[in-house]
C-alpha positions in Angstrom: 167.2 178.2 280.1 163.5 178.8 281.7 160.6 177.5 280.3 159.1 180.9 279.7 162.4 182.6 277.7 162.5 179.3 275.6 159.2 180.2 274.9 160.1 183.7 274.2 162.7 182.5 271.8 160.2 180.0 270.2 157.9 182.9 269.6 160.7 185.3 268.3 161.7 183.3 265.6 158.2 182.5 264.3 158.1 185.9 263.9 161.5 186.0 262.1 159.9 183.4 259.7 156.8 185.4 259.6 158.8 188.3 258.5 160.8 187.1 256.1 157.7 186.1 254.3 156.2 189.4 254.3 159.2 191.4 253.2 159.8 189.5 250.3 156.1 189.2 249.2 156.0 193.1 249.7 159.3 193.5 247.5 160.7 195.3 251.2 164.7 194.0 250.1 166.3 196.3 252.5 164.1 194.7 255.4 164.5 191.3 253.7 168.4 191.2 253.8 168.5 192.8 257.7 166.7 189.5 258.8 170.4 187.7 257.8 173.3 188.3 259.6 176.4 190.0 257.5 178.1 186.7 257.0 174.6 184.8 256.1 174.6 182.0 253.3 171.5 181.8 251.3 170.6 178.7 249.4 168.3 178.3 246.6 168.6 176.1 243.6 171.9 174.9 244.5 173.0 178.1 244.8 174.7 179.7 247.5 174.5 183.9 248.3 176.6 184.7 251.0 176.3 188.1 252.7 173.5 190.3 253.6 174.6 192.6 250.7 174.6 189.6 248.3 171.2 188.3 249.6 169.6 191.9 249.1 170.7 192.6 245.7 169.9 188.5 244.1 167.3 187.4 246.2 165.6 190.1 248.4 163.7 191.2 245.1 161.3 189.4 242.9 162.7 188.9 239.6 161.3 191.6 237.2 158.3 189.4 234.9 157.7 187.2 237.8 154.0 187.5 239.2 153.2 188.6 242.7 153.1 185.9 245.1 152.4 185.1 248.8 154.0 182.7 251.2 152.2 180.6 253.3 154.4 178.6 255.9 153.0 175.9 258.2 154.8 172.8 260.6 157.6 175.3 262.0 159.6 172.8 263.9 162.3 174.9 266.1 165.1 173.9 268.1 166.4 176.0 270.4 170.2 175.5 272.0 170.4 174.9 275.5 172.6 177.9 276.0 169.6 180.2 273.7 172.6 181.8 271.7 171.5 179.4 268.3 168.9 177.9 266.7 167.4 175.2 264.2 164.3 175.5 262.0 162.0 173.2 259.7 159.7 175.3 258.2 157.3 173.4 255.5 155.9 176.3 253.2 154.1 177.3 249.5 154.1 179.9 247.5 151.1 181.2 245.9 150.6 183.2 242.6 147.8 184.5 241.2 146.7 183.4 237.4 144.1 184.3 234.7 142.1 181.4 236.5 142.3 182.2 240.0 145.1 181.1 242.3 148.1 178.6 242.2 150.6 176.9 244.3 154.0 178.2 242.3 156.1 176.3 244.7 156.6 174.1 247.8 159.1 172.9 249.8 160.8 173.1 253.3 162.9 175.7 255.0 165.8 174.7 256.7 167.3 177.5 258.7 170.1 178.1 261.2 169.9 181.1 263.4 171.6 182.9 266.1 170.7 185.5 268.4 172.5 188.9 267.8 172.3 192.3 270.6 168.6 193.2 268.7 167.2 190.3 267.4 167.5 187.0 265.8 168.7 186.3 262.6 169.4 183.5 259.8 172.4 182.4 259.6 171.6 180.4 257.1 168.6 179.1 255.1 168.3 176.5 252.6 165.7 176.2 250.5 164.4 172.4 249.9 161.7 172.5 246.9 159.2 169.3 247.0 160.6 166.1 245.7 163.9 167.2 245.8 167.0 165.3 248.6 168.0 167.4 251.3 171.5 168.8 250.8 174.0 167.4 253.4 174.9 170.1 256.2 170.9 171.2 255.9 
Protein backbone atom coordinates (compact mmCIF):
# COMPACT_ATOMS: atom_id res chain seq x y z
CA UNK A 1 0.00 0.00 0.00
CA UNK A 2 1.34 3.76 -0.83
CA UNK A 3 1.93 6.14 1.62
CA UNK A 4 -0.62 8.45 0.14
CA UNK A 5 -3.78 5.74 -0.09
CA UNK A 6 -2.85 4.74 3.52
CA UNK A 7 -3.36 8.12 4.20
CA UNK A 8 -6.54 8.23 2.28
CA UNK A 9 -7.75 5.28 4.29
CA UNK A 10 -6.55 6.98 7.55
CA UNK A 11 -8.59 10.01 6.58
CA UNK A 12 -11.69 7.93 5.51
CA UNK A 13 -12.24 6.37 8.60
CA UNK A 14 -11.92 9.44 10.71
CA UNK A 15 -14.60 10.49 8.89
CA UNK A 16 -16.51 7.20 9.48
CA UNK A 17 -15.97 8.03 13.29
CA UNK A 18 -16.87 11.48 12.74
CA UNK A 19 -20.12 10.35 11.28
CA UNK A 20 -21.25 8.09 13.40
CA UNK A 21 -21.09 10.80 15.97
CA UNK A 22 -23.22 13.10 14.18
CA UNK A 23 -25.97 10.76 13.14
CA UNK A 24 -26.56 9.53 16.38
CA UNK A 25 -26.45 13.07 18.16
CA UNK A 26 -28.91 14.22 15.27
CA UNK A 27 -31.19 11.13 16.00
CA UNK A 28 -30.31 10.36 11.80
CA UNK A 29 -30.90 6.18 12.63
CA UNK A 30 -31.31 5.28 9.08
CA UNK A 31 -27.77 7.00 8.34
CA UNK A 32 -26.54 5.66 11.80
CA UNK A 33 -27.18 1.87 10.96
CA UNK A 34 -25.71 2.25 7.07
CA UNK A 35 -22.24 3.16 8.74
CA UNK A 36 -22.40 -0.93 9.82
CA UNK A 37 -22.09 -3.52 7.52
CA UNK A 38 -25.29 -6.09 7.36
CA UNK A 39 -23.69 -8.62 9.48
CA UNK A 40 -22.22 -5.81 12.07
CA UNK A 41 -22.07 -6.67 15.98
CA UNK A 42 -22.65 -3.83 18.18
CA UNK A 43 -21.51 -3.80 21.76
CA UNK A 44 -22.68 -1.79 24.55
CA UNK A 45 -23.15 -2.71 28.17
CA UNK A 46 -22.38 -6.26 27.57
CA UNK A 47 -24.68 -6.40 25.09
CA UNK A 48 -24.32 -7.52 21.69
CA UNK A 49 -26.74 -6.14 18.44
CA UNK A 50 -25.94 -7.87 15.59
CA UNK A 51 -27.17 -6.65 12.12
CA UNK A 52 -27.60 -3.24 10.67
CA UNK A 53 -31.42 -3.77 11.17
CA UNK A 54 -30.82 -4.65 14.82
CA UNK A 55 -28.41 -1.74 15.41
CA UNK A 56 -31.01 0.78 13.72
CA UNK A 57 -34.00 -0.11 15.68
CA UNK A 58 -31.98 -0.48 19.59
CA UNK A 59 -29.25 1.65 19.25
CA UNK A 60 -29.41 4.13 16.27
CA UNK A 61 -32.03 6.21 18.38
CA UNK A 62 -31.75 7.94 21.60
CA UNK A 63 -33.95 6.39 24.11
CA UNK A 64 -37.14 8.48 24.49
CA UNK A 65 -36.56 10.65 28.12
CA UNK A 66 -32.95 10.68 27.51
CA UNK A 67 -31.48 14.39 27.11
CA UNK A 68 -29.76 15.48 23.88
CA UNK A 69 -26.21 14.89 23.86
CA UNK A 70 -23.05 15.45 21.78
CA UNK A 71 -19.98 13.31 21.23
CA UNK A 72 -16.70 14.47 21.38
CA UNK A 73 -14.04 11.84 20.25
CA UNK A 74 -10.28 12.49 20.57
CA UNK A 75 -6.81 9.96 20.38
CA UNK A 76 -8.16 8.04 17.16
CA UNK A 77 -5.53 5.39 16.95
CA UNK A 78 -6.00 3.49 13.49
CA UNK A 79 -4.48 0.56 12.05
CA UNK A 80 -4.79 -0.10 8.71
CA UNK A 81 -4.10 -3.81 7.12
CA UNK A 82 -1.33 -4.16 4.89
CA UNK A 83 -3.54 -5.43 2.11
CA UNK A 84 -6.13 -1.88 2.99
CA UNK A 85 -9.21 -4.37 2.86
CA UNK A 86 -9.56 -4.03 7.05
CA UNK A 87 -9.03 -2.08 9.79
CA UNK A 88 -8.47 -1.37 13.64
CA UNK A 89 -9.56 1.64 15.76
CA UNK A 90 -9.04 3.13 19.32
CA UNK A 91 -11.11 5.94 19.57
CA UNK A 92 -11.07 7.63 23.28
CA UNK A 93 -14.43 9.70 23.48
CA UNK A 94 -17.28 11.60 25.95
CA UNK A 95 -20.47 12.35 25.74
CA UNK A 96 -21.87 15.51 26.69
CA UNK A 97 -25.45 16.48 27.99
CA UNK A 98 -26.79 19.54 28.72
CA UNK A 99 -28.33 20.16 32.47
CA UNK A 100 -30.30 22.90 34.46
CA UNK A 101 -26.63 24.00 35.39
CA UNK A 102 -24.92 24.13 32.25
CA UNK A 103 -23.13 21.17 30.66
CA UNK A 104 -21.97 17.64 31.68
CA UNK A 105 -19.81 14.81 30.73
CA UNK A 106 -22.74 11.86 30.72
CA UNK A 107 -20.22 9.36 29.72
CA UNK A 108 -16.59 8.34 28.69
CA UNK A 109 -14.85 5.64 27.50
CA UNK A 110 -13.04 4.11 24.35
CA UNK A 111 -14.16 2.91 21.10
CA UNK A 112 -12.87 -0.14 19.87
CA UNK A 113 -13.81 -0.78 16.30
CA UNK A 114 -13.09 -3.30 13.48
CA UNK A 115 -13.76 -2.20 9.91
CA UNK A 116 -13.59 -3.26 6.52
CA UNK A 117 -13.75 -1.62 3.31
CA UNK A 118 -16.91 -2.45 1.23
CA UNK A 119 -17.47 -1.23 -2.97
CA UNK A 120 -18.63 2.57 -1.46
CA UNK A 121 -17.19 3.06 1.71
CA UNK A 122 -15.91 1.87 4.88
CA UNK A 123 -17.81 0.38 7.42
CA UNK A 124 -17.78 -1.10 11.19
CA UNK A 125 -17.77 -4.33 11.48
CA UNK A 126 -17.81 -4.10 14.78
CA UNK A 127 -17.63 -1.65 17.73
CA UNK A 128 -17.38 -2.13 21.19
CA UNK A 129 -18.04 0.22 23.56
CA UNK A 130 -15.56 0.41 26.66
CA UNK A 131 -17.07 2.91 29.40
CA UNK A 132 -14.20 4.46 31.85
CA UNK A 133 -13.05 2.19 34.54
CA UNK A 134 -14.35 -0.63 33.14
CA UNK A 135 -11.83 -4.13 31.62
CA UNK A 136 -11.68 -4.38 28.10
CA UNK A 137 -13.70 -7.39 26.87
CA UNK A 138 -11.42 -10.16 25.26
CA UNK A 139 -11.63 -10.16 21.33
CA UNK A 140 -11.83 -6.03 21.63
Amino acid sequence: MSPSSHLDDESAIRMLIAEYCHHYDDKRAGEFAALFTEDADFTVFGRSRVGRQEIHDHIGTQQPGMAPGQHVTYNSVIDVAVDGQTARARTDFLYMKKTDDGFAISNAGRYHDKMVRETDRWRFKTRTIVFLGDAVPDGA
